[in-house]
OpenMM code with the backbone's topology and positions (N, CA, C; nanometers):
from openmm import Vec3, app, unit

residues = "UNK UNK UNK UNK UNK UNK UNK UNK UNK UNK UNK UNK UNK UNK UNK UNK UNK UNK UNK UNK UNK UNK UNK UNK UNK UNK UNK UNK UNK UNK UNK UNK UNK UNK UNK UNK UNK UNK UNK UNK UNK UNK UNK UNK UNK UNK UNK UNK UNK UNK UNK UNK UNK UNK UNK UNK UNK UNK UNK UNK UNK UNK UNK UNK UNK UNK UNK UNK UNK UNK UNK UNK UNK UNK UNK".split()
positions = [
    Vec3(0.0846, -0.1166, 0.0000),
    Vec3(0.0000, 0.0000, 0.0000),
    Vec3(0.0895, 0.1234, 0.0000),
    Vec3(0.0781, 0.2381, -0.0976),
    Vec3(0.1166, 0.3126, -0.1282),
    Vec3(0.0556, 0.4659, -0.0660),
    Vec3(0.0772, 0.5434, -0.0029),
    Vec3(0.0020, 0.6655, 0.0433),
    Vec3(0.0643, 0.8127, -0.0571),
    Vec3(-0.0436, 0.8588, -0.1229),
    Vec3(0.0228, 0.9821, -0.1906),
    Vec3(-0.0403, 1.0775, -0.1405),
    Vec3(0.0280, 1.1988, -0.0678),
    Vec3(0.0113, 1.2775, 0.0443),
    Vec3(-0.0072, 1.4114, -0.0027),
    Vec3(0.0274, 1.4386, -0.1057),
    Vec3(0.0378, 1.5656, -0.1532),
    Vec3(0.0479, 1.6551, -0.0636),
    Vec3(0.1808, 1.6799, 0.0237),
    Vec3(0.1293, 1.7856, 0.1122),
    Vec3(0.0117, 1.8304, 0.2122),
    Vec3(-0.0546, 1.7446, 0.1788),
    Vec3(-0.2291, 1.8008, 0.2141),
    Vec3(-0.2190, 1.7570, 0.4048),
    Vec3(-0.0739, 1.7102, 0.4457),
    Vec3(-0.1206, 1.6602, 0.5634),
    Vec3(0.0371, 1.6927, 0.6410),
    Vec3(0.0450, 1.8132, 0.6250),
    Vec3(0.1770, 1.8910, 0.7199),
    Vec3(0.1950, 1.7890, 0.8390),
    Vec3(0.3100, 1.7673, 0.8887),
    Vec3(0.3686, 1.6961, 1.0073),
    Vec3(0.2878, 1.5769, 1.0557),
    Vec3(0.2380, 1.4884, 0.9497),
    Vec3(0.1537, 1.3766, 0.9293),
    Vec3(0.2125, 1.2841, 0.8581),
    Vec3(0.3178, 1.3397, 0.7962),
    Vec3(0.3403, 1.2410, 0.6597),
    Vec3(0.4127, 1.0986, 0.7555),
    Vec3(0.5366, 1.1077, 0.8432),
    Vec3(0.5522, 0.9906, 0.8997),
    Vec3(0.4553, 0.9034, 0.9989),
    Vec3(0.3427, 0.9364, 1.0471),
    Vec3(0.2238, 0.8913, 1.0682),
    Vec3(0.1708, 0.8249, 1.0242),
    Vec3(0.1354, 0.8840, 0.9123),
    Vec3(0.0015, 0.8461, 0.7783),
    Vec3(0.1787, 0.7079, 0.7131),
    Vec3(0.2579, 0.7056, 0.7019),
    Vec3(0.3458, 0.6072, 0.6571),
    Vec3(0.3227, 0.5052, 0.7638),
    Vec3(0.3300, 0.5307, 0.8511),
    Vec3(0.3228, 0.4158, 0.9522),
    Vec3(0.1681, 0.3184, 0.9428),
    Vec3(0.0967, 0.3959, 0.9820),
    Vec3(-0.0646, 0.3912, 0.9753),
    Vec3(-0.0714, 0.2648, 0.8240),
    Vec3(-0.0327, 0.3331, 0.7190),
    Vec3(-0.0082, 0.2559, 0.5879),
    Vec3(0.0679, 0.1504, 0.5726),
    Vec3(0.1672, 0.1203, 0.6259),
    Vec3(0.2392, -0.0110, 0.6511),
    Vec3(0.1827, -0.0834, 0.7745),
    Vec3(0.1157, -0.0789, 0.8280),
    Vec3(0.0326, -0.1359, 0.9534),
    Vec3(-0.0693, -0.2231, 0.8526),
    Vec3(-0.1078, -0.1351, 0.7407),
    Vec3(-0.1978, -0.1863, 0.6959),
    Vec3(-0.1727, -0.2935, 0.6261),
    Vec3(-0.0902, -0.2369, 0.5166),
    Vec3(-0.0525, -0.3216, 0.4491),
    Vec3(0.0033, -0.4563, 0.4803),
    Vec3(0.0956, -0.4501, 0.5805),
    Vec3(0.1683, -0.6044, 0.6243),
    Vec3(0.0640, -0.6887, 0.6696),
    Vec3(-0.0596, -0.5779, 0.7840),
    Vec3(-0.1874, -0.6922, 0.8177),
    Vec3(-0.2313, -0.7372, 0.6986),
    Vec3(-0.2349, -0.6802, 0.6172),
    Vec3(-0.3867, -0.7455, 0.4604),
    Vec3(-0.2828, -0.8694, 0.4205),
    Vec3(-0.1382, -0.7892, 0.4519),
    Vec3(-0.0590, -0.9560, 0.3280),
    Vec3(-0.0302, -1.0354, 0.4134),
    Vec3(-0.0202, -1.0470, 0.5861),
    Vec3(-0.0208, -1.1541, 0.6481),
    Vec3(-0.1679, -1.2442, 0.6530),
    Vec3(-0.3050, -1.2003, 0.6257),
    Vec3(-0.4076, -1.2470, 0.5722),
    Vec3(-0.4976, -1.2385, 0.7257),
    Vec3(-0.5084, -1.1133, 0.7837),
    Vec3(-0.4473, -1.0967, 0.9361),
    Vec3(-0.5879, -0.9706, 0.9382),
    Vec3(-0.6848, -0.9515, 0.8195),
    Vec3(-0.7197, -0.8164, 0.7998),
    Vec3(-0.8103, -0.8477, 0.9261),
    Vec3(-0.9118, -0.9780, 0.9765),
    Vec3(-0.9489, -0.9854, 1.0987),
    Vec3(-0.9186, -0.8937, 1.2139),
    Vec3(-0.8143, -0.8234, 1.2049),
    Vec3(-0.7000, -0.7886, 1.3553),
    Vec3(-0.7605, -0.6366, 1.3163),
    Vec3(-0.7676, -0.5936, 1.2368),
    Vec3(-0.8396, -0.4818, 1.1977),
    Vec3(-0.9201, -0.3835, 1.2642),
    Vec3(-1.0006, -0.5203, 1.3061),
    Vec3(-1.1425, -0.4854, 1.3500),
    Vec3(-1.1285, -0.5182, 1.5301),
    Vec3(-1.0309, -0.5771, 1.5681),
    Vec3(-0.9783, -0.6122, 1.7013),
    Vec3(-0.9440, -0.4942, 1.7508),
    Vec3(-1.0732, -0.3584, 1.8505),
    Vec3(-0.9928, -0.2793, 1.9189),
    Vec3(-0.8856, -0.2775, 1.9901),
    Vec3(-0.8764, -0.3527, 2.0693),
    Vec3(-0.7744, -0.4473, 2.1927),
    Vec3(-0.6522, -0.4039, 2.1164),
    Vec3(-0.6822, -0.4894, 2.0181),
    Vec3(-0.5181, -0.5513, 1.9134),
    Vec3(-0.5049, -0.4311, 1.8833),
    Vec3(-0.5224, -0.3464, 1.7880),
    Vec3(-0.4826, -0.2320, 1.7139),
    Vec3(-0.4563, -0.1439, 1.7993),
    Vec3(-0.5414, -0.0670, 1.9349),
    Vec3(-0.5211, 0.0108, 2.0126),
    Vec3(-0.3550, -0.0418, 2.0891),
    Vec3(-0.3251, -0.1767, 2.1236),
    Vec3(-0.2155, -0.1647, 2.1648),
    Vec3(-0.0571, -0.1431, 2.0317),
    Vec3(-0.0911, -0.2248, 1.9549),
    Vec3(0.0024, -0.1898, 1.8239),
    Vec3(0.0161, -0.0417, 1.7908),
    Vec3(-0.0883, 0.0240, 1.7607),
    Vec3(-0.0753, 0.1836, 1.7123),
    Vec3(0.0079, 0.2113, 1.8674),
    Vec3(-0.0283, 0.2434, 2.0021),
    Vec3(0.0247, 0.2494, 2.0638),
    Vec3(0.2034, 0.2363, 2.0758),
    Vec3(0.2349, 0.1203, 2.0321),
    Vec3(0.3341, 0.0506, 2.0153),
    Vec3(0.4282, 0.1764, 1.9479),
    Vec3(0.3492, 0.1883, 1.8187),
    Vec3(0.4107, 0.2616, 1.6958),
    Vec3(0.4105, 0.4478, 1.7430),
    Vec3(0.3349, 0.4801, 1.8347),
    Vec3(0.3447, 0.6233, 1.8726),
    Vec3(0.4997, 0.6275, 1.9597),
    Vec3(0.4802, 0.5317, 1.9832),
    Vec3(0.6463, 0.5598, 2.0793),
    Vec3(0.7581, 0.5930, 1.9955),
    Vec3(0.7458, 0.6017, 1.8611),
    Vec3(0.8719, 0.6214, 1.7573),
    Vec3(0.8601, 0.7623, 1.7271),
    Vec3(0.7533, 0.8329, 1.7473),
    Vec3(0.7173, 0.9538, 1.7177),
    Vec3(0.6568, 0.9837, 1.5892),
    Vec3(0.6835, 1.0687, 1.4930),
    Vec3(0.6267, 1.0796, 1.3921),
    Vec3(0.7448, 1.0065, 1.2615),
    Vec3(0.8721, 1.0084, 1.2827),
    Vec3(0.8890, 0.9268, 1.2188),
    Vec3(1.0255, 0.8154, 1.2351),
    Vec3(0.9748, 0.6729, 1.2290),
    Vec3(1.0720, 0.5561, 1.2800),
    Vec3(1.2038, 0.5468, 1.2310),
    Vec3(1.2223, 0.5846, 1.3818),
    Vec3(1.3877, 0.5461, 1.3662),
    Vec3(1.4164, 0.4384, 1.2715),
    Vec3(1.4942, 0.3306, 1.2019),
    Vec3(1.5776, 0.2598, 1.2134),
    Vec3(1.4242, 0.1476, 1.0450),
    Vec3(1.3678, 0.2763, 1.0099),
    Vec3(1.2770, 0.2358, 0.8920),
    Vec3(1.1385, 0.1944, 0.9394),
    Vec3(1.0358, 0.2075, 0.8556),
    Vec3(0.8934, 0.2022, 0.9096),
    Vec3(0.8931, 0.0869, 0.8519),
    Vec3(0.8629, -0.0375, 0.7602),
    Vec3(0.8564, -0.1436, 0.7908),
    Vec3(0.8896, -0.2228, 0.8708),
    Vec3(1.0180, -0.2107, 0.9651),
    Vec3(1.0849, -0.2739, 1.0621),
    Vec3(1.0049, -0.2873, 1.1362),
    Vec3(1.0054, -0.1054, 1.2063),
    Vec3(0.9185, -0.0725, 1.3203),
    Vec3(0.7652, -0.1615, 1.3230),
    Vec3(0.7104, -0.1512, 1.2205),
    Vec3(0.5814, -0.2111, 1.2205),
    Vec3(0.5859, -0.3612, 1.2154),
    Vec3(0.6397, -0.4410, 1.1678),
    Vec3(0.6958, -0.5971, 1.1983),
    Vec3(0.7345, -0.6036, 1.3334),
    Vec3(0.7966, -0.5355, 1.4209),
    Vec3(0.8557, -0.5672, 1.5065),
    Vec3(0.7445, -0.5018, 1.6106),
    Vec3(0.6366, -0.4350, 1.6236),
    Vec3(0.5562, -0.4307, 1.6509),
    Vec3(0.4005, -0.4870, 1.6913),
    Vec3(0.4165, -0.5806, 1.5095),
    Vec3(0.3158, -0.6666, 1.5036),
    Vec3(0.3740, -0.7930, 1.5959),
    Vec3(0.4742, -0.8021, 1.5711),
    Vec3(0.5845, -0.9544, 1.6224),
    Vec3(0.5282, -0.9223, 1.7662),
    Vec3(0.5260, -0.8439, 1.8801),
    Vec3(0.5241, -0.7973, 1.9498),
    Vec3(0.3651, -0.8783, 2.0312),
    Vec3(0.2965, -0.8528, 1.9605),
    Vec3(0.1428, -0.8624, 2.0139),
    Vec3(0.1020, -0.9798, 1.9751),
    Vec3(0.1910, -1.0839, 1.8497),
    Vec3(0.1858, -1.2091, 1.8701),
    Vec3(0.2535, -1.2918, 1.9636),
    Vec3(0.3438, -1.2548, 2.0293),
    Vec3(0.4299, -1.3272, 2.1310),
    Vec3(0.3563, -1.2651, 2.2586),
    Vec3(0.2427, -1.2473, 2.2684),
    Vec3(0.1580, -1.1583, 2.4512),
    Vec3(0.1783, -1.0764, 2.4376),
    Vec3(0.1844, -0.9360, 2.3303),
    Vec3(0.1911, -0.7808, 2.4137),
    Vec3(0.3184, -0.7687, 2.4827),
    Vec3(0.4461, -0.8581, 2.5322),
    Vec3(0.5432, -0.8188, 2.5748),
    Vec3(0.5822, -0.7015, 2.5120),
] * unit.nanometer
topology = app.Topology()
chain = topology.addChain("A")
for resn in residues:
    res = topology.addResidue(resn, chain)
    for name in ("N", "CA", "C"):
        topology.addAtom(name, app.Element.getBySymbol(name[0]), res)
């Protein structure tokens, strides 16, 4: 999943990237169920605010290592 931002979303753009790779890795792990899981998502997004607006060390990582996160208990 691709996000084209046009500007239209000042000091959003590493957000709205994150938000978008959240998505995307859930739809291709076949995972879109988790979606709809307040629980699940409220702690993952959570997860992902701790990087700030934008992830250190690459936003796919961050978000794998995130999701990895809430499959092993929320540790």
């Amino acid at each position: 999943m691709r996000l084209t931002l046009g500007g239209r979303y000042p000091g959003r753009t590493g957000q709205l990237a994150l938000l978008g790779e959240l998505l995307g890795q859930t739809v291709r792990a076949g995972e879109v169920a988790r979606l709809a899981d307040g629980d699940w998502l409220g702690r993952v997004v959570a997860r992902l605010a701790e990087h700030g607006r934008w992830a250190r060390g690459g936003v796919q990582r961050v978000v794998r290592e995130a999701r990895e996160a809430e499959k092993q208990g929320g540790v």
